[in-house]
C-alpha positions as CSV (number, residue, x, y, z in Angstrom):
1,X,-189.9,-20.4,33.2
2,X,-193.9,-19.8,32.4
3,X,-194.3,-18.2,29.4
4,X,-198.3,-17.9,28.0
5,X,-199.8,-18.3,25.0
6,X,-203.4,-17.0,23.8
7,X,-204.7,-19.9,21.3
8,X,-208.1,-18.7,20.7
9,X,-209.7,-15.3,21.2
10,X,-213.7,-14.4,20.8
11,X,-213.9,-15.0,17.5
12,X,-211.8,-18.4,17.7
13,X,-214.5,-19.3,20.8
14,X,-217.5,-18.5,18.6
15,X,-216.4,-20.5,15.4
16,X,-215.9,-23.6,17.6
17,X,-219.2,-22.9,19.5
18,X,-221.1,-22.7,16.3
19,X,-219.3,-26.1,15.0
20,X,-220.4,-28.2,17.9
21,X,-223.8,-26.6,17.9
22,X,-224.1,-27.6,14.0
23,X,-223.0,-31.2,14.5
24,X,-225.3,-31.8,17.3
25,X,-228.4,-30.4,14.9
26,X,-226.7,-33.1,12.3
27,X,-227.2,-36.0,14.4
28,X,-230.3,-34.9,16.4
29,X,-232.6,-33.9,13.8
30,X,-235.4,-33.8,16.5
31,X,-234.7,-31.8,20.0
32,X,-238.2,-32.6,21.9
33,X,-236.7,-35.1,24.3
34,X,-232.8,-33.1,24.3
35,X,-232.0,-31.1,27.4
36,X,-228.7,-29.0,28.1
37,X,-226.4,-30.0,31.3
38,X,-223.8,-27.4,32.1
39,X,-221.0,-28.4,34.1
40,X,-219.9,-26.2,36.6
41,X,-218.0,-23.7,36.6
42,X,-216.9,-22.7,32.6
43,X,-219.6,-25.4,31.3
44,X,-222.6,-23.3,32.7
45,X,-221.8,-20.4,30.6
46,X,-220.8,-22.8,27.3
47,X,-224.2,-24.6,27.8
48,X,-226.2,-20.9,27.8
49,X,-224.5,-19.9,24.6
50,X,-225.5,-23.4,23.0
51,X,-229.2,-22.9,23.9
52,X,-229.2,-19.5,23.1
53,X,-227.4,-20.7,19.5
54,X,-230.3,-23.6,19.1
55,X,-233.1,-21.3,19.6
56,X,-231.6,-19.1,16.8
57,X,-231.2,-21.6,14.6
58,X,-234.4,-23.5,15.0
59,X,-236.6,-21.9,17.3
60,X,-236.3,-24.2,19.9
61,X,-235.8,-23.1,23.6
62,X,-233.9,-26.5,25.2
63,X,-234.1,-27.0,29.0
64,X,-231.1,-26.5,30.9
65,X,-229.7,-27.2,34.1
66,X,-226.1,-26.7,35.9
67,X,-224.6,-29.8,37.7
68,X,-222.4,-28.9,40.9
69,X,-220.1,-32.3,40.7
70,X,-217.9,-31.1,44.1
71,X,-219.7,-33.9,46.6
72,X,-218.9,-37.0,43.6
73,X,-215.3,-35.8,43.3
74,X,-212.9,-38.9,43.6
75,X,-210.3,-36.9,45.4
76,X,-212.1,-35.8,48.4
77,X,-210.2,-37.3,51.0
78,X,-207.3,-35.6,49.5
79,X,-208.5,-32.0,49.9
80,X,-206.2,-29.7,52.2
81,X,-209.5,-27.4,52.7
82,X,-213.0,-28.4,52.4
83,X,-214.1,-26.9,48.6
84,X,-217.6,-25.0,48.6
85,X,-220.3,-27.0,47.6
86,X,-222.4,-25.1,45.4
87,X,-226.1,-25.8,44.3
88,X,-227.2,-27.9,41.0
89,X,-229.7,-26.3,39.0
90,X,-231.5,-28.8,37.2
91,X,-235.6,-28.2,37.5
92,X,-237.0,-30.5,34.8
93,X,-236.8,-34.3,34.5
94,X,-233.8,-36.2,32.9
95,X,-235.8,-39.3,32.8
96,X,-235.1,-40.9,29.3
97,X,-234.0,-38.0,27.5
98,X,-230.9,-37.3,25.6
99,X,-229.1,-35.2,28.2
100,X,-226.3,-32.7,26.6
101,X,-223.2,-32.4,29.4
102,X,-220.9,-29.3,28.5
103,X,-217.5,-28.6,29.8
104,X,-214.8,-25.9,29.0
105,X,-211.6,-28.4,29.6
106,X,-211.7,-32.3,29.1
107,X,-208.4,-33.3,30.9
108,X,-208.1,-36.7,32.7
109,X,-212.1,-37.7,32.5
110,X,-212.5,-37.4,36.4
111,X,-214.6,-34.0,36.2
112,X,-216.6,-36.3,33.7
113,X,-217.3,-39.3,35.6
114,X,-218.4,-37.5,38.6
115,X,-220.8,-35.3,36.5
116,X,-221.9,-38.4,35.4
117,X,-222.4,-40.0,38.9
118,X,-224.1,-36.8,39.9
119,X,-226.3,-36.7,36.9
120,X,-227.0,-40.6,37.1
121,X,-228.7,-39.8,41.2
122,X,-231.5,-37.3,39.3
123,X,-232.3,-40.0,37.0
124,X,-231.8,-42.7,34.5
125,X,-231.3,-41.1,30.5
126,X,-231.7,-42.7,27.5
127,X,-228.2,-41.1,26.6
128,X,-225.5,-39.3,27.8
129,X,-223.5,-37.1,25.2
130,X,-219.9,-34.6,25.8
131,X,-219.6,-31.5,24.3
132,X,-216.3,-29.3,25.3
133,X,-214.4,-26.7,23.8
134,X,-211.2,-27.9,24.6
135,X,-209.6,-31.2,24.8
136,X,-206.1,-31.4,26.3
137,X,-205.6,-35.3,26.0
138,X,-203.7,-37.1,29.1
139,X,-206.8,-39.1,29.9
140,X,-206.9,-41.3,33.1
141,X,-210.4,-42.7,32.5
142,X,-212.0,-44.5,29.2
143,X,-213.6,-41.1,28.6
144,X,-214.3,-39.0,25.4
145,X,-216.1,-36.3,23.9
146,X,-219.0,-36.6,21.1
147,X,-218.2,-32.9,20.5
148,X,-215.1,-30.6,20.3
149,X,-214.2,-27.5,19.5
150,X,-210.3,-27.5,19.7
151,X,-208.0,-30.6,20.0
152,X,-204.7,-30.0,21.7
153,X,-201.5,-32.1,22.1
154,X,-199.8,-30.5,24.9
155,X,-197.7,-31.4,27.7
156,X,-198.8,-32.6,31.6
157,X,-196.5,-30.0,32.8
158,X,-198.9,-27.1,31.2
159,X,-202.1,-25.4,32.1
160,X,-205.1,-24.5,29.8
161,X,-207.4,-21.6,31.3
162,X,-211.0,-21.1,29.7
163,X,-211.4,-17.5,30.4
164,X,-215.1,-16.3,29.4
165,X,-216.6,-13.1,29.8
166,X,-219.3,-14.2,31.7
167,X,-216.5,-14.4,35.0
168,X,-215.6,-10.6,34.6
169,X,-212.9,-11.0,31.3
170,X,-212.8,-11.3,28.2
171,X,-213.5,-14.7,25.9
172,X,-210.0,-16.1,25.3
173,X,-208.4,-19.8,25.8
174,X,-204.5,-20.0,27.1
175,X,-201.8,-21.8,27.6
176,X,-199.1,-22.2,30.6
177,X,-196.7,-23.6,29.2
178,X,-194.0,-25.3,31.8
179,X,-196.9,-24.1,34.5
180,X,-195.7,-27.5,36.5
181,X,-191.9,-28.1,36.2
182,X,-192.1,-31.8,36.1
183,X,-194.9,-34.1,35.8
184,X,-194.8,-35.3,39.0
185,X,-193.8,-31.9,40.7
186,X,-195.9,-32.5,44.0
187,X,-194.3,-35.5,45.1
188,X,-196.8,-38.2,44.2
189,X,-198.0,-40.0,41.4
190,X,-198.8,-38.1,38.4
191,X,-202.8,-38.4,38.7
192,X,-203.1,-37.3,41.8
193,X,-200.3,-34.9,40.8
194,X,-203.2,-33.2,38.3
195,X,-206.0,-33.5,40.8
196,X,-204.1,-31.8,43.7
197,X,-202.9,-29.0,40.9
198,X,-206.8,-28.3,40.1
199,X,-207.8,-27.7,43.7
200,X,-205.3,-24.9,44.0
201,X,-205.9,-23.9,41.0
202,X,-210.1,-23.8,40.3
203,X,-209.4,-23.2,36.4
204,X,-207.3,-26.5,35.3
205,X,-209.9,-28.8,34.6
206,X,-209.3,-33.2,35.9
């Protein structure tokens, strides 16, 4: 049986939003050559709120740009249903600066490296760096976040949603627990079992 759990509500959100955007002032003490990279769909709205959070706190408006990672998936030839491809928005130059990626959900690190093979075709940065709200652990790739708002230690079998207001709701993270009865509940190996589980389901994060 399902059964839900809300972990973090608006308030929760903002806290963690205003801890990442503190540590990344810490350790960029200059911003001239940082720009933002929201990661489609959750991270576009996270990477507005950290602009919008910089230029309050030091007056400086960052470039950012949303990355569309659906053609650098590593499951494509899996798909039951060819997924909309939607645009990346990123009008300035990434050429040697320190580029920003934001995400809602760091889950296996697949979402990541494809972000990162899309980002790497606009140009070559002097560094890459993570920032996500929520990470759920169960990596498949030698990925990690420079900065996080919540660490979780929960199970394959359940689901975190991001749910912003920015997509008609209301800011709140939550957990399915027991969303997927067994870890390999679609009759394959357990990483594709998670990719397959975020095609049907647009919100679970790989």
């Amino acid at each position: 049986m399902v059964s839900n759990q809300v972990i973090q509500g608006e308030k929760d959100i903002e806290i963690a939003l205003n801890q990442i955007c503190d540590r990344l002032l810490d350790r960029h003490s200059l911003l001239n050559e940082m720009v933002l990279v929201g990661i489609r769909t959750g991270g576009v709205f996270l990477a507005e709120r950290l602009r919008q959070k910089i230029l309050q706190k030091k007056g400086i408006n960052l470039p950012t740009g949303i990355i569309d990672i659906t053609l650098y998936r590593d499951d494509w030839t899996r798909l039951s249903q060819t997924p909309e491809v939607k645009k990346t928005e990123i009008h300035f130059s990434i050429e040697d600066k320190n580029v920003l990626l934001v995400d809602d959900v760091l889950f296996t690190g697949r979402t990541i490296r494809a972000a990162l093979d899309a980002l790497l075709d606009l140009g070559r940065p002097r560094r890459v760096e993570l920032a996500v709200l929520i990470d759920r652990g169960h990596r498949e790739l030698p990925i990690s976040a420079d900065y996080i708002g919540k660490t979780l230690e929960i199970s394959w079998q359940d689901s975190v949603n991001v749910e912003l207001k920015e997509l008609g709701g209301v800011d709140q993270v939550v957990i399915e627990y027991g969303k997927y009865p067994t870890p390999n509940h679609c009759g394959i190996r357990d990483a594709d079992c998670g990719i397959k589980s975020a095609t049907r389901n647009p919100k679970l994060k790989i």
